[in-house]
N, C-alpha and C positions, 0 to 999 in steps of 0.2 A: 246820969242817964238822960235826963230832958235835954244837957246842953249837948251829948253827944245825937242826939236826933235832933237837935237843931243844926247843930253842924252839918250831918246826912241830908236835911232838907234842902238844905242851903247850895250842897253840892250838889244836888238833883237836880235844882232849877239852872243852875250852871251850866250842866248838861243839857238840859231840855234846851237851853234858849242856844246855846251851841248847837245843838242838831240841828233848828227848825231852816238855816237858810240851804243846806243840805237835802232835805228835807223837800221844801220850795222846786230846789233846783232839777230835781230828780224829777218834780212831776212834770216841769215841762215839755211842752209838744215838743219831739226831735222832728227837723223838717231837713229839706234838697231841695235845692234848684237844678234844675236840668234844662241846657237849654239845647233842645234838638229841631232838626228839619223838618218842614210840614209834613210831608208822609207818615213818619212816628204817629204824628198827631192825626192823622187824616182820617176819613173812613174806611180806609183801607188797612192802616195802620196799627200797633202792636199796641198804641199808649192805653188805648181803652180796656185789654185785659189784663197785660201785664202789671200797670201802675198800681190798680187795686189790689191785686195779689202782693204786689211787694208790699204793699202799705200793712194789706191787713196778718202778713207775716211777722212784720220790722215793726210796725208799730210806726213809722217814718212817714210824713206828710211828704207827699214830693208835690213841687210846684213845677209843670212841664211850661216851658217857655216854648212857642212854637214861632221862630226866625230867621224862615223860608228855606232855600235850598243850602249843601252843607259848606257851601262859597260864605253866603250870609250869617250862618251861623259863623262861623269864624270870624268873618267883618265884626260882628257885632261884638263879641268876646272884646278883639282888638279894640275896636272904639272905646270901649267900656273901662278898658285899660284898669286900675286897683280897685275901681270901682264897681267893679260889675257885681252881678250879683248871683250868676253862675257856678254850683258848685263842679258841676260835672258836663260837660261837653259832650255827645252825642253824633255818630256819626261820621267822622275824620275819617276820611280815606289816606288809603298810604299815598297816592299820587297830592295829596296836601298835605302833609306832615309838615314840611319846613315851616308852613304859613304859623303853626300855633305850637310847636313843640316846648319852644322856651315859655309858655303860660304855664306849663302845664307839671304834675309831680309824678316822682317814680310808683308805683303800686304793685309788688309781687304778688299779686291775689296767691291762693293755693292752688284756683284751678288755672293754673298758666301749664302746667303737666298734661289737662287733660286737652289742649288746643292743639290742632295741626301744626308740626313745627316751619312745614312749609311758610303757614301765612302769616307767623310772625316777624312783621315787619320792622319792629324796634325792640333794640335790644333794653336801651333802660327802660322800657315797662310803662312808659310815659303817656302812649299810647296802646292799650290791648286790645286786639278783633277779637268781635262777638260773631263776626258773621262776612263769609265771600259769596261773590259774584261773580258773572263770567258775563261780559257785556255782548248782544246780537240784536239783530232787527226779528222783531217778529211781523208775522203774517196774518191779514184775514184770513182763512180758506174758503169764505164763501165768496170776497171780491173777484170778478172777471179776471184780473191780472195772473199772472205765470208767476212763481216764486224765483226771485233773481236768486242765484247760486255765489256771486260774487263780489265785493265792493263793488269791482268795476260795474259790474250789472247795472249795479241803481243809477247809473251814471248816462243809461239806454235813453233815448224818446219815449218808449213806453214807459216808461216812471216818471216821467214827468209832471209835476204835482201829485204824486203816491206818495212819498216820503216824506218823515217828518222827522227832523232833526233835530239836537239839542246843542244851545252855545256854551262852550268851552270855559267862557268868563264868567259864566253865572252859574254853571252845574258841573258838580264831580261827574256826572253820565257824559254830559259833554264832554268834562275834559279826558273821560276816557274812553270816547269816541273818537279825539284827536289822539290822545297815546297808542290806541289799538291802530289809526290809518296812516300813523307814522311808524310804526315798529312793520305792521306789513306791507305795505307798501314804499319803502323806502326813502329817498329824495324824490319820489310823487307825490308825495302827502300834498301836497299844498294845489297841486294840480289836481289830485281830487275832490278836495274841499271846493274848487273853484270851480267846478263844475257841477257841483251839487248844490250850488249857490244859486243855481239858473235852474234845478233839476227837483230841489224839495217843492215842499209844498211850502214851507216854514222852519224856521231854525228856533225854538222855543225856548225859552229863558229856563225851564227846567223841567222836571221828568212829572210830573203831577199835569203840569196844562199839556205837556207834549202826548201822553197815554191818555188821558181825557179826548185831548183830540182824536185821539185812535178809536178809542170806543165809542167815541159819536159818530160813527163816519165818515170823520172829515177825509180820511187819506185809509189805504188797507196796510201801508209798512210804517213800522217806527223802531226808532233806539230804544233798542230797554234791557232787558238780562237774559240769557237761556231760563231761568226758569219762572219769567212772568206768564208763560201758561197752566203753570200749576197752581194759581191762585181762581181760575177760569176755571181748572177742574171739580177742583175741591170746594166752590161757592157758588156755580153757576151749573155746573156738570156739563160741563161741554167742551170739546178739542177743537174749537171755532178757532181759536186764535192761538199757533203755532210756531215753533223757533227754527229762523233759518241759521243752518250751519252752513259757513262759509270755507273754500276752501284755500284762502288766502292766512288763516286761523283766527284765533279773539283773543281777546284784549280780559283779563280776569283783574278784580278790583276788591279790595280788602278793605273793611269797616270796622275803625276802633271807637272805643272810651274813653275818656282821661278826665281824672281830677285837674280842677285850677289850680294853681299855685297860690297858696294862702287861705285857700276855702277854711273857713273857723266849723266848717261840716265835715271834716275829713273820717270821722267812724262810719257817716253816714255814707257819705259816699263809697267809700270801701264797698260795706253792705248791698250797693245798687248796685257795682260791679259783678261782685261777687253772685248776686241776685241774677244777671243778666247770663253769666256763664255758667248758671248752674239750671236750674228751676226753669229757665227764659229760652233756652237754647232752640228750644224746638217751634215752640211761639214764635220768636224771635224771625228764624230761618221762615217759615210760612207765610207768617204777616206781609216781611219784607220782601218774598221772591227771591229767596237766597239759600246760599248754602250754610248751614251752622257750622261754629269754629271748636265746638266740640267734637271729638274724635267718636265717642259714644251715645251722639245724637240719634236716637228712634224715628229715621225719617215716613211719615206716608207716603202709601202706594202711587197716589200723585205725582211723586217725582222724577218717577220711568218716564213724565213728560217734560224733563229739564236735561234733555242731552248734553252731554259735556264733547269739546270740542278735541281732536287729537293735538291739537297744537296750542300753546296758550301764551302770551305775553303778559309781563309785567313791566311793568318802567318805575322809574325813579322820581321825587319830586322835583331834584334838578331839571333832572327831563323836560317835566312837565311846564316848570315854569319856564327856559328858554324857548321851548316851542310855542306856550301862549304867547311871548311877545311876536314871532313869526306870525302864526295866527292873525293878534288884531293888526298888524301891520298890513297882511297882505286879505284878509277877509273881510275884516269888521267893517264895517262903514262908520 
């Protein structure tokens, strides 16, 4: 009897000291890197309610890297090369897909069902939209100036230092301010880049100082979305600043997520996707001035002030990139 409870002891503690690095491992903090575009982060931005909620759902520490507009984000990734320390990328638009696609891992989330099939831009899953846009200048309505009706418009004497522009090379807005004035405007694109060159007020490096400058009063037009005056409604209560619909059409632009390649977070990441497309959606679309990529998104009354355009363009990364080098060749200094 004693030796068979010695025996039983013996195998207990066997077990016990087998459990405990299990045991260990289980309690530690699951964590994410995410590394997204200052507006995420900004004060305007989605990072400040959504990150908490996912946290205190998942239990998942994220670490938001904030490395500038979604150009830089992706520079940085690249630079970082095996190293980085990025689990999940933030922000890709489909006119940059080529730049980060090979970083990046397949992901069938389950809510790939409930996204508009229109806006999904990649078929392996590599990258998935959380959220479109539909790119337009908006308007003071209390500045003295007349609302231009056309590209060509802004191009008048009377706009002359009104408008504020974003560079191609440094901003997804930019560069899909050059995809929208090449797809309508044809083989003039460049002709009216070059005259807006003498006509802005400023071509800004990205959409955070170029809308800053808007609301200061530096200028009463800027590049931004059809629906950046529903964030004016719904925070400020006011139709002061307005979306011109152009009848030349606009330029519409799609924003994904995507796992690194290699991330040692890959459950976690999953979860923030997943997180973004379900519980985020609607969050997600307001924060940003956007439209959400859920089909059964609840949107607010506010959005009767984000007209949608009858005509709309998308392009391709190809595109995108042949045309940038035209661009800095014949604009950039």
């Amino acid at each position: 009897m004693k030796k068979a409870i010695s025996v039983l002891l013996a195998a207990l503690m066997v077990l016990t000291l087998a459990a405990q690095p299990v045991e260990e491992k289980a309690g530690e903090e699951k964590t994410l890197t995410l590394y997204a575009y200052d507006t995420f982060c900004g004060d305007w931005g989605s990072a400040a309610t959504l990150i908490p909620a996912f946290e205190e759902k998942t239990g998942i520490k994220v670490n938001v890297v904030a490395s500038g507009n979604a150009v830089e984000v992706i520079n940085k990734v690249l630079l970082e090369g095996d190293n980085t320390e990025c689990d999940v990328i933030f922000g890709v638009t489909d006119d940059l897909t080529t730049k980060i696609i090979d970083r990046l891992e397949p992901y069938a989330t389950p809510y790939l069902s409930s996204i508009y099939p229109s806006i999904i831009f990649d078929d392996t899953n590599r990258l998935i939209p959380f959220d479109w846009g539909v790119f337009a200048f908006v308007w003071d309505s209390e500045s003295s100036i007349e609302p231009p009706k056309s590209l060509w418009d802004l191009t008048k004497p009377e706009y002359k230092d009104k408008v504020i522009l974003i560079d191609p090379r440094t901003s997804s807005v930019g560069t899909g301010l050059m995809m929208w004035t090449y797809n309508a405007l044809g083989d003039r694109w460049l002709e009216w880049w070059k005259a807006m060159e003498e006509n802005a007020l400023t071509i800004a490096s990205g959409w955070s100082s170029a809308y800053g400058l808007f609301t200061e009063g530096e200028a009463p037009i800027v590049l931004s979305y059809t629906t950046s005056p529903v964030y004016h409604v719904m925070n400020e209560d006011t139709t002061r600043y307005q979306t011109l619909i152009f009848q030349e059409g606009h330029e519409a632009t799609i924003e994904g997520v995507g796992i690194i390649k290699g991330t040692k977070h890959r459950e976690e990441a999953e979860a923030f996707i997943d997180f973004m497309l379900s519980e985020g959606q609607v969050n997600l679309a307001v924060t940003n001035s956007m439209y959400p990529a859920a089909m059964d998104a609840q949107l607010p009354e506010a959005y009767s002030y984000a007209p949608l355009p009858d005509t709309l363009y998308t392009g391709s990364a190809d595109t995108a990139s042949n045309l940038l080098v035209d661009w800095t060749e014949n604009i950039a200094k």
